[in-house]
C-alpha positions in Angstrom: 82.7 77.4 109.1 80.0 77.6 106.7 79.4 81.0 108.0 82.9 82.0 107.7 82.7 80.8 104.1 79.8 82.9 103.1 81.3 86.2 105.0 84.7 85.7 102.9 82.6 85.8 99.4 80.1 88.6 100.4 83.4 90.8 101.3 85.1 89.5 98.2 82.3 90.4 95.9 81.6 94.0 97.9 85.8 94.8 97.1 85.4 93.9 93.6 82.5 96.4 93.4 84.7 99.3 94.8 86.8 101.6 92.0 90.7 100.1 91.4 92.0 103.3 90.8 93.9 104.4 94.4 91.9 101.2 96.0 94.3 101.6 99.4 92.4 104.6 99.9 89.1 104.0 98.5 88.5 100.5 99.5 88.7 102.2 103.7 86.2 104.9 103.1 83.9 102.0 101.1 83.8 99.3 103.6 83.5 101.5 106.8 80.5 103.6 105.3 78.1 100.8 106.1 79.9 100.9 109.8 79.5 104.5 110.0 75.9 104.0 108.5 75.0 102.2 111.6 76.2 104.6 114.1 73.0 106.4 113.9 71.6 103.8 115.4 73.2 104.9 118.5 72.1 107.3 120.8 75.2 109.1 121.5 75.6 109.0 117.7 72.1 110.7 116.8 73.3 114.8 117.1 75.6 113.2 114.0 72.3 112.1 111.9 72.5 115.4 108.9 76.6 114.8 109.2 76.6 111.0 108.8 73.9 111.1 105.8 75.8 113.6 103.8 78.6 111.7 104.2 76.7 108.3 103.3 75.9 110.9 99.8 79.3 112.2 98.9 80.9 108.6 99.4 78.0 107.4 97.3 78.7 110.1 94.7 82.5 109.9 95.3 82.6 106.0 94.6 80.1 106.8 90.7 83.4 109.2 89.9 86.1 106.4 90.6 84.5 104.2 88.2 84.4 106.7 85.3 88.2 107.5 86.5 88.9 103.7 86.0 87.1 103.8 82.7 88.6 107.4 81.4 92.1 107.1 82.7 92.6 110.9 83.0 95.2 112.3 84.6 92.8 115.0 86.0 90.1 113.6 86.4 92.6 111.1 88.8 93.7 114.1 90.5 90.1 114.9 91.6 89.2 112.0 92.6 92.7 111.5 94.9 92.1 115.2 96.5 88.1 113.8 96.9 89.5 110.7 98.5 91.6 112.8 101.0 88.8 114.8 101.5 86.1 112.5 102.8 89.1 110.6 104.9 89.3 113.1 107.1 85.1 112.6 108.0 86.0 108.8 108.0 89.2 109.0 110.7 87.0 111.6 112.2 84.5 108.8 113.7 87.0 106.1 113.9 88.5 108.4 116.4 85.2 109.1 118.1 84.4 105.7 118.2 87.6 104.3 119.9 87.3 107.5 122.6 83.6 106.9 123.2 85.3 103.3 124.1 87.7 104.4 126.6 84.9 106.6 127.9 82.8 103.9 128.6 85.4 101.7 130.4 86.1 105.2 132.5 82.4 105.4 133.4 81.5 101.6 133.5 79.0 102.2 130.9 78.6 98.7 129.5 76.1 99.6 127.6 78.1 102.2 125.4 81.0 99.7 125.8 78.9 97.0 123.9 78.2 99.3 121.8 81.8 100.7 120.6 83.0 96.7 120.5 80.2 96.1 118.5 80.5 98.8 115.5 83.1 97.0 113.6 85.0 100.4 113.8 87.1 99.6 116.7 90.3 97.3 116.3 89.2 95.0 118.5 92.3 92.8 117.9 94.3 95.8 119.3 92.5 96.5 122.2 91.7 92.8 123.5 93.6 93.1 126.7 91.0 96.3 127.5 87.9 94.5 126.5 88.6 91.3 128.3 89.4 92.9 131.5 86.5 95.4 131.0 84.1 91.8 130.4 86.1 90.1 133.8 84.3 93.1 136.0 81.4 93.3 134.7 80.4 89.7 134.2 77.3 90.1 136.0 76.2 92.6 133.5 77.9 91.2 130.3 77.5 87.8 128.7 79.9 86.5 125.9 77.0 86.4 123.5 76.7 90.5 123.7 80.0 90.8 122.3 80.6 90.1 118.2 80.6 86.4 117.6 83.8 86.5 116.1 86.1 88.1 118.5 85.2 86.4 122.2 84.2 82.6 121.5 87.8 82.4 120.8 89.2 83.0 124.5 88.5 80.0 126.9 88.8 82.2 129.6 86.0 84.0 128.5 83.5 80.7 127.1 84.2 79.0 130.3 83.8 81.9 132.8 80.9 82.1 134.9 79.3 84.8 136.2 79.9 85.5 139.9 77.2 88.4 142.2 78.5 90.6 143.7 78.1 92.6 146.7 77.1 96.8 146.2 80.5 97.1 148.8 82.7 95.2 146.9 81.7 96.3 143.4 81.6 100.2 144.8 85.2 99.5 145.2 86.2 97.7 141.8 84.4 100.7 140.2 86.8 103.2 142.1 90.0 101.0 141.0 88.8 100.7 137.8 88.5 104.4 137.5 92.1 105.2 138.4 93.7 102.3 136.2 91.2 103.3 132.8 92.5 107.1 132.9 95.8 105.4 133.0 95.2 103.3 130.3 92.8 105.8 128.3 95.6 108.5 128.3 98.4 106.3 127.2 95.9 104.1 124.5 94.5 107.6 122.7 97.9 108.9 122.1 99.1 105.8 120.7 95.9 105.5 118.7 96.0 109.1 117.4 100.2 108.3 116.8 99.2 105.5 114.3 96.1 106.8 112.7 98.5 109.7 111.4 101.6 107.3 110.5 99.1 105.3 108.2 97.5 108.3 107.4 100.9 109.8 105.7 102.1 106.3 104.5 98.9 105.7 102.5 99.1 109.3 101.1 102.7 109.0 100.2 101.6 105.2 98.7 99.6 107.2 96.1 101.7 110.0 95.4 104.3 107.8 94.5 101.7 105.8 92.6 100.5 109.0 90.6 103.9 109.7 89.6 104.6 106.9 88.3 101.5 106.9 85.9 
């Protein structure tokens, strides 16, 4: 609980810190640049190292321009700062996309490793995808232990705290593995064009959120 407590102030005082002026947008790209940040600590992630670190500096630079936009109040210099916005949203979905087929990729390939890994970076909605992520930790519970997966997503499922892990034999997982392959392209296929579905419907919702609140300035 305590825990809990001091997570809900840190992210209070972090979103007070972030410019007001088109905050739907801004607050996104702010939050999920330390996620992206940490990316490069991943080895599928390190060809991105140049990409993610000017990124990490225009979002740095971008967020020093929407404070002088809140103080200033300028009509252009809003305008700027809206087309910068939509700009560096396009690098942010970018990796949320990478990161959520890197996912699917690993469930395909039984890479638990690189599953961890994608459940782990805070950029994946893990809410969305629990079904996935609970089966995926049901087959590979000789590899995977509830405390390998964020704190705040698995100790809530019984069926996951009580679970034991159970050996099995090369034979039998040889065969899992080849059922798992056929139902995760299944599920990959159908999951990634939902996913890319709603990232554009938010997407154009958010953008029409601030047109509508630039006109009405």
């Amino acid at each position: 609980m305590i825990k809990i407590l001091i997570l809900c102030v840190i992210t209070t005082l972090l979103l007070a810190q972030n410019p007001k002026t088109y905050s739907s947008l801004g607050d996104v790209l702010y939050e999920n640049s330390f996620n992206i940040e940490k990316l490069k600590e991943i080895d599928i992630y390190v060809q991105y190292g140049e990409k993610i670190e000017g990124y990490l500096n225009d979002i740095k630079s971008l967020k020093e321009l929407g404070f002088e936009v809140d103080k200033a109040d300028s009509s252009d210099e809003k305008k700027r700062y809206l087309n910068r916005l939509r700009e560096l949203s396009k690098i942010n979905d970018f990796f949320v996309k990478s990161v959520n087929s890197h996912f699917f990729a690993s469930i395909k390939s039984s890479n638990s490793k690189l599953f961890l890994q994608m459940v782990n970076s805070k950029m994946l909605d893990t809410e969305k995808y629990r079904s996935e992520i609970l089966k995926y930790y049901n087959l590979h519970s000789d590899e995977i232990t509830p405390f390998d997966i964020m704190q705040n997503f698995l100790p809530t499922d019984k069926e996951i705290q009580n679970k034991v892990p159970v050996k099995k034999s090369d034979k039998k997982r040889q065969e899992e593995k080849i059922s798992r392959i056929r139902e995760s392209d299944r599920i990959h296929q159908e999951a990634m064009e939902q996913s890319l579905e709603e990232e554009v419907a938010k997407k154009k919702s958010a953008i029409n959120d601030e047109k509508m609140k630039q006109l009405s300035n």
